[in-house]
C-alpha positions in Angstrom: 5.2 4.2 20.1 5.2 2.6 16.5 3.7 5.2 14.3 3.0 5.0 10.3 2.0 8.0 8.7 1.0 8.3 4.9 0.8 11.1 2.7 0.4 12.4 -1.3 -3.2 11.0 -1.6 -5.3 13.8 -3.9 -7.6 14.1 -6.1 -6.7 13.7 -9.5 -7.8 12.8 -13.2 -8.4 9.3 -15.0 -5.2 8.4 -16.9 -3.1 10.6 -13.8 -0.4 10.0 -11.5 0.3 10.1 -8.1 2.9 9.2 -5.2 1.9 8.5 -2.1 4.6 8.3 0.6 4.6 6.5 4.2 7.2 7.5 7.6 7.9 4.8 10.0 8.7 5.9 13.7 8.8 3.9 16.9 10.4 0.9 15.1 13.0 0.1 12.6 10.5 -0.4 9.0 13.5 -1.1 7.3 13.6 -4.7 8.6 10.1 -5.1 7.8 8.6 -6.7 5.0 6.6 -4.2 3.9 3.1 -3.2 1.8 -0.3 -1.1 0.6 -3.5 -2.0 1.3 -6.9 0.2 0.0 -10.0 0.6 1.4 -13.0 1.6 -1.1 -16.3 3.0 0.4 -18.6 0.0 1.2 -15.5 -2.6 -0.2 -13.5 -4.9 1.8 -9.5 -4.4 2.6 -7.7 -4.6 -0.5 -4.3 -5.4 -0.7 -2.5 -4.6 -3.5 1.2 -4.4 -3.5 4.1 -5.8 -0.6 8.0 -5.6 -1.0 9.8 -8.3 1.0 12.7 -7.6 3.2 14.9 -10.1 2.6 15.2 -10.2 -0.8 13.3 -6.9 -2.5 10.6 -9.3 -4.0 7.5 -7.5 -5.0 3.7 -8.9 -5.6 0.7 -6.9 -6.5 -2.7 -7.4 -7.3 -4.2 -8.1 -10.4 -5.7 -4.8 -10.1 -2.9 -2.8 -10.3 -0.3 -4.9 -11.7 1.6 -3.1 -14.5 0.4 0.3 -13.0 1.7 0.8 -9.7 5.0 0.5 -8.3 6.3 -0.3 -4.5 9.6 0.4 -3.8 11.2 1.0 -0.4 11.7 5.1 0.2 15.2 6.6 -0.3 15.4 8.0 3.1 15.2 5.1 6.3 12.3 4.2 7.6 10.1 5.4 4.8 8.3 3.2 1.8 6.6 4.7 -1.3 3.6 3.5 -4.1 4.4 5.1 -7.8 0.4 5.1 -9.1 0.0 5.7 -12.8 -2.8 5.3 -15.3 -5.3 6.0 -12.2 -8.7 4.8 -12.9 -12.0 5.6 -10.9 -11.6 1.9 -9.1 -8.9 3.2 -7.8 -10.8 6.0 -5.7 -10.1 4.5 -1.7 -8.4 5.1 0.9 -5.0 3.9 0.8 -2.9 2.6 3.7 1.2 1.5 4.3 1.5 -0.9 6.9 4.5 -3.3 7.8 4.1 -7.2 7.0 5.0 -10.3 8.9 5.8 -11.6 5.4 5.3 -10.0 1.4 3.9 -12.6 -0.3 0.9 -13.7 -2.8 -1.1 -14.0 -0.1 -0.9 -10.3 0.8 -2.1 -9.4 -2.4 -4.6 -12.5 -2.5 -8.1 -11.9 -1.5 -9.1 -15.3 -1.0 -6.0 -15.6 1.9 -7.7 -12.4 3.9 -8.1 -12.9 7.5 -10.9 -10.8 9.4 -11.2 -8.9 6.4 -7.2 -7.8 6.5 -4.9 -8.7 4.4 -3.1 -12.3 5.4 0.2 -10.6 7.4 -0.8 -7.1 8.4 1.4 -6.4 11.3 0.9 -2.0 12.1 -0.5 0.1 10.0 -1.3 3.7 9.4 -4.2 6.0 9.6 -4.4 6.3 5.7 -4.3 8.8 2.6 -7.4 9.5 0.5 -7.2 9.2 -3.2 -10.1 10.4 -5.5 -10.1 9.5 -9.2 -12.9 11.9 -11.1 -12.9 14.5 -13.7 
């Protein structure tokens, strides 16, 4: 059964950091092109960072370029988001999923199909992040 489970999402404070994590099972993610998507209360799917799997490309959303970083997890099957210099916007729910393709279009609200991202392929359950003092 393919599985993706996230986890790290908190509550923390404006200007803080957090790292959210995400397991693969049932599947090999590590062949995958994969990525993070958000989901804000009353907001559309947002995606906002992919890595590809053929060459480690990355693209990310104006709204979190410079602040968050994707990177595929250090043991198998696993993928990871770095999130610094949080801001309230960011306050969503926050899901790892694997990709048919990384590309602009992931990270491209214009390209979104049914309201998902343009090449969602499985996803998780998700990890809530809060951003408040």
């Amino acid at each position: 059964q393919v599985q993706l489970v996230e986890s790290g999402g908190d509550l923390v404070q404006p200007g803080g950091s957090l790292r959210l994590s995400c397991l693969a099972s049932g599947f090999t993610l590590d062949l995958y092109s994969r990525g993070w998507f958000r989901q804000a209360p009353g907001k559309e799917r947002e995606g906002i960072a992919c890595i590809s799997s053929s060459d480690s490309s990355t693209y990310y959303s104006d709204s979190v370029k410079g602040r968050f970083t994707v990177s595929r997890g250090d043991a198998k099957n696993t993928m990871s988001l770095e999130m610094n210099s949080l801001k309230p916007e960011d306050t969503a729910v926050y899901y790892c999923a694997s990709l048919l393709a990384c590309s602009r279009k992931f990270v491209d609200p214009l390209s979104s199909v049914a309201g998902r991202p343009y090449g969602l392929d499985y996803w998780g359950k998700g990890t809530p992040v809060t951003v408040s003092s």
